[in-house]
C-alpha positions, 0 to 999 in steps of 0.5 A: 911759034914760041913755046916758050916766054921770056921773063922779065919785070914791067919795073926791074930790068935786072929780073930779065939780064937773069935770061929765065923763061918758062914753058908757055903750055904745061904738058902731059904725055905718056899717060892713059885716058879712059873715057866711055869704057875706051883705052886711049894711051897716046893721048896728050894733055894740055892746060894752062900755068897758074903764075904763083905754080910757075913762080913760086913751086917752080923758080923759087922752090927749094927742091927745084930751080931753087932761085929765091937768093939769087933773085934777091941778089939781082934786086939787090935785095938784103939777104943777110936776115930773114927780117928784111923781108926780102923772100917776101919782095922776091916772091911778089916780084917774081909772080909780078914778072911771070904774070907780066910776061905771059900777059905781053907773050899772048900766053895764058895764065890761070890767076 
């Protein structure tokens, strides 16, 4: 199984010739569940992705993958001025993306 979705836009070819991809399944290891006055230290949690999370807090976020200008450089978006209104195209465009791919993958996302 792939644990892992390509991204790419249902309208814009370029946002897929850009080869990102995101984790299908958000996991956590290495932390401890109580439940029922029982330690359990090896236990693994999984859930689902919001799509904004994924997008937004992920791909584009400055302390990240940070990607926010070279997205609008593949939408060939003007960059030059705040406002364009381009952060603004990048960011829906992007979110349009990860939600599509998920959706076309089989894999969740919470909206």
């Amino acid at each position: 199984k792939n644990y892992t979705v390509d991204i790419e836009h249902p309208e814009y070819p370029e946002i897929a010739r850009l080869n990102l991809r995101w984790y299908s399944i958000p996991s956590v290891s290495s932390m401890m569940l109580e439940a029922g006055g029982i330690q359990y230290t090896c236990c693994h949690i999984a859930g689902f992705f919001q799509d904004t999370e994924i997008s937004v807090m992920n791909m584009l976020g400055q302390g990240r993958y940070n990607l926010m200008e070279p997205i609008g450089r593949a939408l060939k978006l003007d960059v030059s001025m705040n406002a364009t209104y381009w952060k603004c195209r990048v960011t829906i465009e992007l979110t349009t993306a990860v939600y599509y791919s998920f959706k076309k993958a089989g894999a969740r996302t919470l909206r």
